[in-house]
Biotite code that builds the C-alpha atoms (Angstrom):
import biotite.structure as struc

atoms = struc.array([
    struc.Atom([125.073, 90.862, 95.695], chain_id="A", res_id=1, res_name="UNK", atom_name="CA", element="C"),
    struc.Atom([121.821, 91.369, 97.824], chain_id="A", res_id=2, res_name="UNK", atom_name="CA", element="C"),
    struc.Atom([121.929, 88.691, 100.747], chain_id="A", res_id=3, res_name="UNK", atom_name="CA", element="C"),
    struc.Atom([119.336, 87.717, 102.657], chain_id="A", res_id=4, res_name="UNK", atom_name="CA", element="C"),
    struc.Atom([119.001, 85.078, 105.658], chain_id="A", res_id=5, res_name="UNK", atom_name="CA", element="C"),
    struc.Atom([115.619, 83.300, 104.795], chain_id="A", res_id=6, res_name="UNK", atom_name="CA", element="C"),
    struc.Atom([113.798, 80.003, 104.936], chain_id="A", res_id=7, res_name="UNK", atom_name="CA", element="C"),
    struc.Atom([113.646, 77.047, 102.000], chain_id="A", res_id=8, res_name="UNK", atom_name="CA", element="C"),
    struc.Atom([110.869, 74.923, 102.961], chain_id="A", res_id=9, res_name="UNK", atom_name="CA", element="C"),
    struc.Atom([111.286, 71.197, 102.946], chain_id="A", res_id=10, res_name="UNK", atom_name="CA", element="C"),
    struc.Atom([109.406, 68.326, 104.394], chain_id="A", res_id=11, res_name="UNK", atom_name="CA", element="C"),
    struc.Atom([106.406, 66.910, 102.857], chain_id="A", res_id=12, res_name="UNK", atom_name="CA", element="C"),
    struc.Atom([103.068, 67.608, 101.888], chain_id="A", res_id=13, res_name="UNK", atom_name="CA", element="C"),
    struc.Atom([101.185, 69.071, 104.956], chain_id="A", res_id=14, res_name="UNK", atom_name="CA", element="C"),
    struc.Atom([104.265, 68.457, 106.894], chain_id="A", res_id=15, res_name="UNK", atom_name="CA", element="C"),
    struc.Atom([106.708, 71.644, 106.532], chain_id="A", res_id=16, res_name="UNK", atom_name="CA", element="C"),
    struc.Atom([110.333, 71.766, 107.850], chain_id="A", res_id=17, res_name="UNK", atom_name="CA", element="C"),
    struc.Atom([112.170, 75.098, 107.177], chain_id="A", res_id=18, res_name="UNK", atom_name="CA", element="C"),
    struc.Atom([115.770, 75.635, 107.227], chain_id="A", res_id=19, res_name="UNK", atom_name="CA", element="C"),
    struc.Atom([117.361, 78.653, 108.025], chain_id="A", res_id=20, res_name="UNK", atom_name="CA", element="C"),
    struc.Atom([119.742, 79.938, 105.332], chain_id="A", res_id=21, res_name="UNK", atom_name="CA", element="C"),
    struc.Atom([122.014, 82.567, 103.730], chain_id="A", res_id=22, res_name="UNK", atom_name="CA", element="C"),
    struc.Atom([121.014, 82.974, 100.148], chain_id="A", res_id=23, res_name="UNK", atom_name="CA", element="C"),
    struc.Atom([121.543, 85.728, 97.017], chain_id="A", res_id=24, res_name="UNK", atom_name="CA", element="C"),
    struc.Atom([118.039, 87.124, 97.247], chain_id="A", res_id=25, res_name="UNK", atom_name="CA", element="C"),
    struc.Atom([117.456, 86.228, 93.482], chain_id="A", res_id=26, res_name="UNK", atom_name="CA", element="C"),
    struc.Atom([117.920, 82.796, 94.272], chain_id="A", res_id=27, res_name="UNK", atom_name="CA", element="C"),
    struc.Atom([114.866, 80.699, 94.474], chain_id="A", res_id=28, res_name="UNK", atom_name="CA", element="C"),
    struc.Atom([112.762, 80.163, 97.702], chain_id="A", res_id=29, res_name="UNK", atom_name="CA", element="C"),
    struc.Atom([114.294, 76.508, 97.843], chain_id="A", res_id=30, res_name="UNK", atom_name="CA", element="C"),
    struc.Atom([116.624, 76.928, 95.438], chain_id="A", res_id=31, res_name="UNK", atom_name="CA", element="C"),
    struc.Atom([120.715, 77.572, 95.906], chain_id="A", res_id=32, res_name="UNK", atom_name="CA", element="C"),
    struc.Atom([122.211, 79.280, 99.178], chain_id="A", res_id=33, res_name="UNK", atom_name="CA", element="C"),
    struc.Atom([125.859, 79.650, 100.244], chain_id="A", res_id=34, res_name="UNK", atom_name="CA", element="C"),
    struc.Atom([125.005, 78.648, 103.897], chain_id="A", res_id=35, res_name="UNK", atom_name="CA", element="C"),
    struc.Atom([122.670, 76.643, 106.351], chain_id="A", res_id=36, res_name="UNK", atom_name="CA", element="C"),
    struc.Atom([122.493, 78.534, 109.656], chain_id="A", res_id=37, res_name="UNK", atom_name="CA", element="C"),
    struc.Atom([120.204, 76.312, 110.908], chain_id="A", res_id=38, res_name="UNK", atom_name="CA", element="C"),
    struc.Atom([116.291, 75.080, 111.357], chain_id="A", res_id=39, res_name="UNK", atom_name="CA", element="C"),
    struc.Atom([112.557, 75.550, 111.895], chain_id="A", res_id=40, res_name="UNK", atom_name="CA", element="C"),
    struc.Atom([110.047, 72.562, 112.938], chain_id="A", res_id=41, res_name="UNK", atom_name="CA", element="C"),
    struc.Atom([106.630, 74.710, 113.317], chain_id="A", res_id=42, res_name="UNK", atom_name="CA", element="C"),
    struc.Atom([104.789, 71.440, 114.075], chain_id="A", res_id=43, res_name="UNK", atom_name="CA", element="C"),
    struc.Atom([107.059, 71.220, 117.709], chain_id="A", res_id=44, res_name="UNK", atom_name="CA", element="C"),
    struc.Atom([105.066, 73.057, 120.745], chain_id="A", res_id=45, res_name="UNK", atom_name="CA", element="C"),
    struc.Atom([106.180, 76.611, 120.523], chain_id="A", res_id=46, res_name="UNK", atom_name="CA", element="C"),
    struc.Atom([108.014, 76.485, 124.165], chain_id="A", res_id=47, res_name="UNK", atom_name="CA", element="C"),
    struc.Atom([110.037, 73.634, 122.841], chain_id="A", res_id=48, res_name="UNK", atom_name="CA", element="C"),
    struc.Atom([113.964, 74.205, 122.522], chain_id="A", res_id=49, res_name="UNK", atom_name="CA", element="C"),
    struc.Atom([114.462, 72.198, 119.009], chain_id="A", res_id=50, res_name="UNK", atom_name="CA", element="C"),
    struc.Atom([112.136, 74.496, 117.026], chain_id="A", res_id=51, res_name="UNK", atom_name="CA", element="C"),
    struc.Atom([114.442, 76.558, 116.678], chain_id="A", res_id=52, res_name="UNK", atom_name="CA", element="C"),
    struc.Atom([118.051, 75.707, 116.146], chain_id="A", res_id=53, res_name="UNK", atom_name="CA", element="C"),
    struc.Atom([120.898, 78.532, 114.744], chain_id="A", res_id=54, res_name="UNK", atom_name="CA", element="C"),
    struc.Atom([123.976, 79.193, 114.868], chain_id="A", res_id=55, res_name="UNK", atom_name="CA", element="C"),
    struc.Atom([123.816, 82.389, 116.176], chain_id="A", res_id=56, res_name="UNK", atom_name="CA", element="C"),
    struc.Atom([127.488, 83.007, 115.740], chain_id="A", res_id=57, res_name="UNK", atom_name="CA", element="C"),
    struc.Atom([127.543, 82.700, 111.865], chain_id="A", res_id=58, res_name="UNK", atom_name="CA", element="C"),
    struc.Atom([124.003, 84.825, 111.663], chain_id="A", res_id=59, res_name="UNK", atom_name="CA", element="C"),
    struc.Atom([125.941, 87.187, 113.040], chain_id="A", res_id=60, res_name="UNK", atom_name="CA", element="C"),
    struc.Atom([128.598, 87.325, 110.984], chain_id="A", res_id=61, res_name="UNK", atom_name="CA", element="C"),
    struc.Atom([126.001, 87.342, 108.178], chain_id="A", res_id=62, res_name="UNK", atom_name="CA", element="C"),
    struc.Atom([124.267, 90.374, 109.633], chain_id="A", res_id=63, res_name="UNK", atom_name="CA", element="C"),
    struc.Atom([128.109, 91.938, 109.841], chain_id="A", res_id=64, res_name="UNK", atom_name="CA", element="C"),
    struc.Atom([128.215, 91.154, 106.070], chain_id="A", res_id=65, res_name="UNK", atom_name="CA", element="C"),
    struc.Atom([125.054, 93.097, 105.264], chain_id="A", res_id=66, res_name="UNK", atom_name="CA", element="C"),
    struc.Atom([122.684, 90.443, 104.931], chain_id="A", res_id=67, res_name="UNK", atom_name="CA", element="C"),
    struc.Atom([118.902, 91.619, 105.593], chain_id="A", res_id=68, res_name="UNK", atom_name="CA", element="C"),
    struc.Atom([116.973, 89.015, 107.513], chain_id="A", res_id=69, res_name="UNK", atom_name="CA", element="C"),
    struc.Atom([112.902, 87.949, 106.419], chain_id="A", res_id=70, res_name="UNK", atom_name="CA", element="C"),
    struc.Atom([110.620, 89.050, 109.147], chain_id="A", res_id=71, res_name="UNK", atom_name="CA", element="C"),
    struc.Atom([110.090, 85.973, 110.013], chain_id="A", res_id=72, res_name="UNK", atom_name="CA", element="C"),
    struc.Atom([113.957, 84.943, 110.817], chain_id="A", res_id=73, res_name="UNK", atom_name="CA", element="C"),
    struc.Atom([113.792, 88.573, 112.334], chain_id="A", res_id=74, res_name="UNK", atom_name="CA", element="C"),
    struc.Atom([111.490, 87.344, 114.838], chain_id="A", res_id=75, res_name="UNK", atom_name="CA", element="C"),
    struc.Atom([113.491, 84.195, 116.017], chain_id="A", res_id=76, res_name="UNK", atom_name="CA", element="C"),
    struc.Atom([116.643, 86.210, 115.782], chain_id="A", res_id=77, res_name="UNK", atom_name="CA", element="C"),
    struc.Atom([114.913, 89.229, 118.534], chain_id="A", res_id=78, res_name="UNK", atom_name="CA", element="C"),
    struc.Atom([113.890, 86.104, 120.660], chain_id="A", res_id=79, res_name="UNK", atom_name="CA", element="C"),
    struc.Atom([117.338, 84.577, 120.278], chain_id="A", res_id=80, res_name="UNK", atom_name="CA", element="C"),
    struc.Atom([118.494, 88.300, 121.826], chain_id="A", res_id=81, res_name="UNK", atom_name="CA", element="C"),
    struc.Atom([120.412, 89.038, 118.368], chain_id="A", res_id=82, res_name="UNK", atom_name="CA", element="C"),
    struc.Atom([118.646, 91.907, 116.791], chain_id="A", res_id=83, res_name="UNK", atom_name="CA", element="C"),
    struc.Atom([116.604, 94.612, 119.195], chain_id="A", res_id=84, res_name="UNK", atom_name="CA", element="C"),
    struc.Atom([113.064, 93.849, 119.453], chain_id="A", res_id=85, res_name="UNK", atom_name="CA", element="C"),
    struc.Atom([111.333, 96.110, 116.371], chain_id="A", res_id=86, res_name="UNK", atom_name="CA", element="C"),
    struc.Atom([108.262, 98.093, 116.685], chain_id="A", res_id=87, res_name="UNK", atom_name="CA", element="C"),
    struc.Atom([105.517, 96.909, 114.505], chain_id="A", res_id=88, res_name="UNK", atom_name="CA", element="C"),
    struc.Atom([102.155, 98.018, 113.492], chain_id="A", res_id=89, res_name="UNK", atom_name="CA", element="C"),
    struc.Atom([99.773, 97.029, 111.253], chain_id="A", res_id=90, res_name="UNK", atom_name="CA", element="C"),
    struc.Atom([96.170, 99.334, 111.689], chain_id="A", res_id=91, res_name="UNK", atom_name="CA", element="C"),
    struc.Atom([94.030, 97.291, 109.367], chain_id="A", res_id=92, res_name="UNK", atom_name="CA", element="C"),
    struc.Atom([94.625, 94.435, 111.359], chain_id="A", res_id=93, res_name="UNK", atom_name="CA", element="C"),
    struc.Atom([91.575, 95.266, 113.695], chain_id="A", res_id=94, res_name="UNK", atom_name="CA", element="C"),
    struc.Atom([89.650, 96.388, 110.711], chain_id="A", res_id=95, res_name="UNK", atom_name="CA", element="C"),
    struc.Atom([86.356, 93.953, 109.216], chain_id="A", res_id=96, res_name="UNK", atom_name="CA", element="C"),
    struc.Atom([86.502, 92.480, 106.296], chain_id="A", res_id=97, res_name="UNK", atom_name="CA", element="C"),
    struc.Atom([84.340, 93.962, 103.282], chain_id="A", res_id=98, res_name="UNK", atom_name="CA", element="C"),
    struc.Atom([81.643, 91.325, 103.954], chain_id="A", res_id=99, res_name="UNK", atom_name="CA", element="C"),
    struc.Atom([81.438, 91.855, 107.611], chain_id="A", res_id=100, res_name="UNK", atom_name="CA", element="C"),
    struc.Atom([81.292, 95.565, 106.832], chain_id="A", res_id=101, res_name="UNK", atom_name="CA", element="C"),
    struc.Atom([78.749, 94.883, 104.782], chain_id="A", res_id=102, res_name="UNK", atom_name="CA", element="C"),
    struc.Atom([76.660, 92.519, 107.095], chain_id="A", res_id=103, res_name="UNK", atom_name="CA", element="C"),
    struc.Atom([77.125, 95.283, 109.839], chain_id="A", res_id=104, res_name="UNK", atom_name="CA", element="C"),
    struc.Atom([75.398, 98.084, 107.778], chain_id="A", res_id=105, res_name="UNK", atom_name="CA", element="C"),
    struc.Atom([72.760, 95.690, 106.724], chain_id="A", res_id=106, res_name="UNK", atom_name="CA", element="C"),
    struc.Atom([71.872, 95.191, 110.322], chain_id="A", res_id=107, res_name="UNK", atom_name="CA", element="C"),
    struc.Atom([72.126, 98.685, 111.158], chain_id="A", res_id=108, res_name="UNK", atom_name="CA", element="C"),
    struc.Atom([69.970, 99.455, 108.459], chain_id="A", res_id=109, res_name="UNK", atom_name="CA", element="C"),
    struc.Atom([67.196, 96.594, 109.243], chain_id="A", res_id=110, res_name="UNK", atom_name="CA", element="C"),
    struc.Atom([67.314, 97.971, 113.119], chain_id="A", res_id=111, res_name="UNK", atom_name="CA", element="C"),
    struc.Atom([67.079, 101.654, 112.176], chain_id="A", res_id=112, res_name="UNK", atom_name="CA", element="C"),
    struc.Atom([63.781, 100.378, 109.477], chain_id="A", res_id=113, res_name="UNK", atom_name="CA", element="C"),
    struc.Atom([61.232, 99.137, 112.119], chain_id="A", res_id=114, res_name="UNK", atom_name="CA", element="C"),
    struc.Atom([62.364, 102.456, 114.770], chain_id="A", res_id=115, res_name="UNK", atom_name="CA", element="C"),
    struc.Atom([61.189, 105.021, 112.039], chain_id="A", res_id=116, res_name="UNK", atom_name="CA", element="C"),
    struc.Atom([57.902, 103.197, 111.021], chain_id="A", res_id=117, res_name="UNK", atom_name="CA", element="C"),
    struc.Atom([56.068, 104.028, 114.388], chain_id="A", res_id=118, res_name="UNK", atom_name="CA", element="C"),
    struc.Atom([57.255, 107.571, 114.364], chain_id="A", res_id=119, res_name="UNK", atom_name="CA", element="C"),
    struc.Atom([55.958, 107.633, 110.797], chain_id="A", res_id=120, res_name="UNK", atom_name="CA", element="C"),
    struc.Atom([52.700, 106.169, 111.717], chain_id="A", res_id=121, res_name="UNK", atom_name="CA", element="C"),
    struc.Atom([52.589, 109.094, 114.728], chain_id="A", res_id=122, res_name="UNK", atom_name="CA", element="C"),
    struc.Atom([53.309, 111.549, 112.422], chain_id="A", res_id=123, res_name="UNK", atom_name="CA", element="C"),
    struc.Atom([50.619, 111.002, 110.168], chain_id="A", res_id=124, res_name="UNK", atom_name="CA", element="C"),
    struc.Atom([47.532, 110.608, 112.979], chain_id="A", res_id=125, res_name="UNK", atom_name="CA", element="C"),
    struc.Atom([49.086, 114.092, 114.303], chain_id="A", res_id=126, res_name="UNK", atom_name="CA", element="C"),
    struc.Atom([48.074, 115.475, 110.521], chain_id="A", res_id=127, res_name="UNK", atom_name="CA", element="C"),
    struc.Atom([44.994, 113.781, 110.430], chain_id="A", res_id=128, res_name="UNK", atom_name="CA", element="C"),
    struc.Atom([43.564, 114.877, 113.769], chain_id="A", res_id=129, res_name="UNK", atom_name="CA", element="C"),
])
């Protein structure tokens, strides 16, 4: 059985309030886990102690079991001091959009119009002269 330490969202509409559990990773996002381990309120100020709340004890036993954590629970457990912090990158991050990509050549393209008319307009009084 493929266990994972995730969150199922509750709370409201607009309102979200995740807790942290130990589920069969074919469950359902909300649906049945074996374990609560604990919770996430991401509307608290992010220096605030009760946003996160675990158990770290079971988690670790969890971990000990084999179950993977979600990047996300990853993140909270490497601030918690549980896992060692991971090395991440992502190199399209810093890349444009297709539209802004777009928008760029487009004003390349009208700057580098007007620069070659003149030299155009030079070039052709050299010929006539």
């Amino acid at each position: 059985m493929a266990m994972k330490i995730r969150l199922a969202r509750g709370g409201s509409k607009k309102r979200p309030f995740y807790s942290i559990v130990a589920s069969d990773s074919r469950m359902p996002r909300d649906g049945r886990f074996l374990e609560k381990l604990g919770t996430y309120n991401p509307l608290l100020p992010k220096d605030s102690e009760e946003r996160v709340k675990m158990d770290v004890e079971r988690v670790k036993e969890w971990l000990a079991k084999g179950a993977q954590p979600t990047d996300r629970v990853a993140r909270f457990l490497e601030a918690a001091g549980v896992l060692e912090k991971k090395e991440r990158n992502n190199p399209n991050k810093a890349v444009p959009g297709k539209a802004a990509q777009e928008r760029a050549e487009a004003k390349a393209a009208k700057a580098a119009a007007p620069a070659e008319e003149p030299a155009e307009e030079a070039a052709e009084e050299a010929a006539a002269e």
